[in-house]
C-alpha positions, 0 to 999 in steps of 0.5 A: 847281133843288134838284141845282143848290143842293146843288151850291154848298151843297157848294162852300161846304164845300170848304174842309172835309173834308165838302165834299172827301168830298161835292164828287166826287157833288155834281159828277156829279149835277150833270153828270148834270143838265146832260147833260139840259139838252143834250139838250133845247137841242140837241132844242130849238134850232139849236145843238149842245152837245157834252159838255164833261168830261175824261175821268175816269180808273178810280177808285182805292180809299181815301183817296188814290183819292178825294183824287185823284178831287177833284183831278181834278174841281175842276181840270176847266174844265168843273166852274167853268163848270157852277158859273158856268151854275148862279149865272147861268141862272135871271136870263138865262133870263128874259131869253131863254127865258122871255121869250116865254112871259112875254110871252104869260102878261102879255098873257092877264092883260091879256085877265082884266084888262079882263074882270072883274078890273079891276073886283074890284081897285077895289071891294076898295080895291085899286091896281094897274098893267098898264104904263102903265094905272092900275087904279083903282076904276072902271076897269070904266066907263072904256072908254079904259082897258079898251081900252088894257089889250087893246091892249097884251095883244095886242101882248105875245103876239104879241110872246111869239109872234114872238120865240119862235124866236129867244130860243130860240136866243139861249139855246141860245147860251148854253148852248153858250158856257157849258155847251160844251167848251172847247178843252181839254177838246176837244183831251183828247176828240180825243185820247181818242178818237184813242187808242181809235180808233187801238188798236181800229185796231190790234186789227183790223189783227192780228186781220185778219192772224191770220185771213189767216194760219189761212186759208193755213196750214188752206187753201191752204198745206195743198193746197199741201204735200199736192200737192207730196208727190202730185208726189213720189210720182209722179215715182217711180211714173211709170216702175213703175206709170203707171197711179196715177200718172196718178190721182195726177196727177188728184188733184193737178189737183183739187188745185190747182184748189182751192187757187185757189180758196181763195186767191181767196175769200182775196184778195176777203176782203181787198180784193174785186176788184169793190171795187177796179174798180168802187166799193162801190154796184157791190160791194154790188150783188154782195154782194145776189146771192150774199146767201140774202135777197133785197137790194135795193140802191139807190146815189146816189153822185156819184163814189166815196169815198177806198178806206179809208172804202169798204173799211171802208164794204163789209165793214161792209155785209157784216157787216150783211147777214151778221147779218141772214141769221143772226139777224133772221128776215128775209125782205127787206133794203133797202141804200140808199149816198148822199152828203149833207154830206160824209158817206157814209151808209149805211142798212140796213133789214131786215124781221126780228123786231127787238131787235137791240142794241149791248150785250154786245159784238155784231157790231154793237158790233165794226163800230161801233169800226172805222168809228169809225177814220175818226170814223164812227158807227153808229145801231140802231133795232130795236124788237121786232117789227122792223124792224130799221135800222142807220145808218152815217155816215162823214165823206170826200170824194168823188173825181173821177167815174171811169168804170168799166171795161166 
């Protein structure tokens, strides 16, 4: 591996000002390099290798910049055991995932060998060996031999064949053990992402309160004062001139009603009241009526989910729905809510026009951030053409079945 080569050329010279200014590049090919052989150990075999890296602070410009940028790299964990997998690999790859494929590849020589190969080496004064089997000049009349040579390719590919599967895995634990985070770099990660969790958390519990307070202050508190100044003039109109102020009375009724309204829909952007009494396959249900595409709603759920991940679960639900009604060209909409493995999973499917994406700071980036308070995950598929389906997972547990009140 020539990135791998370069990378110890590189560590030779570190102890020289041309290694400290090329160490910091040579470790991020690297690490760019190793993130592909994840992907393929853990495309390939049973075992999941997470990305192992501290996380890398902004870069500062200038000599002090790059000195601490090296500082940083060559105290991190995971760059020596980058470096220990790069020396190792290519000799225990051989004995492991490799060797199956070498197994197969000797046993067909073997088949050539007892074809015709045998024969050549011999009439050209050639000796050479297929395990234990002599090729000597000869060996093409020898039929003991030629059998042997046939016995013991077959036995190598079907041995290559039979233990394919689990030398993959026995590398792919090697991988893990090698190229996996350690436990600081896991406990660093935990907390990086508890930090970004808990601040993105943060930014939409304010931005959640300034939308609750611009409703009160435009809608209902508005209504409010302007019934109680309607109540004022018609305590003064009601003795002089009854007539108005039975139609002011009027107005203010409207009024009211109004404001009760408003406060209603506020109170169910909150925290829905079918939310709250009948879990999120009932309210998602709702959401499909008064939804101007037609939903279909499909809810495998043993009992319901703790009420943060089911509210977080209902308002992204309903951002998606909303999106799509936008901005998809949509026609239908399919919502299917199970629990499998500890986690909800939550799948929404829409015939639209697709190319649909995460970048540029979306709707769908913005849900993704809020679900991953509770270490929830967000997939997009959304090829152009359609159709568009967005996959979400939130770890909870389940509480204990509750009948719904009629």
């Amino acid at each position: 591996m020539l990135t791998g080569a370069w990378f110890i050329t590189v560590v030779s010279m570190i102890s020289s000002f041309l290694g400290v200014l090329l160490f910091p590049s040579a470790v991020m090919l690297l690490r760019t390099q190793l993130d592909a052989y994840r992907s393929r150990i853990n495309k390939w075999t049973d075992t999941r290798i997470e990305r192992p890296y501290l996380p890398q602070p902004e870069v500062e410009p200038g000599f002090q910049g790059m000195l601490k940028r090296f500082v940083r790299l060559i105290t991190d964990p995971a760059t020596w055991r980058d470096y220990l997998w790069v020396v190792l690999d290519p000799v225990l790859v051989l004995f492991t995932a490799a060797l199956p494929g070498l197994l197969v590849l000797y046993g067909l020589w073997g088949y050539v060998v007892a074809a015709f190969t045998g024969r050549w080496i011999g009439h050209y004064g050639g000796s050479d060996w297929y395990a234990y089997i002599h090729i000597t000049e000869g060996y093409d009349k020898d039929v003991s031999r030629i059998v042997s040579t046939l016995v013991v390719a077959t036995a190598c590919i079907a041995a290559g064949l039979l233990i394919g599967p689990k030398m993959l895995n026995v590398y792919g634990r090697w991988g893990r053990f090698i190229l996996g985070p350690t436990k600081k770099s896991e406990l660093a990660l935990r907390v990086r992402h508890l930090t970004e969790t808990r601040s993105e958390a943060v930014d939409a519990s304010a931005a959640e309160l300034r939308r609750i307070e611009r409703d009160l202050h435009d809608g209902a508190q508005a209504r409010l004062v302007a019934m109680g100044m309607s109540l004022g003039a018609i305590e003064h109109l009601l003795d002089r001139d009854p007539e108005k102020a039975r139609i002011l009375l009027a107005e203010a009724r409207q009024s009211s009603a109004k404001a009760l309204h408003e406060l209603r829909d506020l109170v169910r952007g909150i925290h829905p009241p079918v939310l709250a009494d009948r879990g999120i396959g009932d309210a998602v249900k709702a959401l499909a009526l008064d939804h101007p595409l037609r939903v279909e709603v499909a809810s495998d759920l043993p009992s319901r989910p703790e009420p943060p991940v089911e509210s977080a679960a209902y308002f992204a639900v309903s951002e998606i729905l909303t999106n799509a009604a936008k901005h998809s060209g949509a026609a239908r909409v399919w919502v299917d809510l199970r629990y499998e493995d500890g986690m909800l999973r939550i799948t929404v499917t829409d015939d639209g026009h697709g190319g649909a994406t995460l970048d540029g700071g979306t709707g769908l980036r913005g849900i993704e951030r809020r679900i991953g308070t509770f270490d929830g995950i967000l997939a997009l598929n959304s090829p152009v053409g359609g159709p568009t389906i967005v996959t979400m997972e939130l770890p909870c547990a389940l509480s204990s079945p509750k009948t719904s009140p009629s």
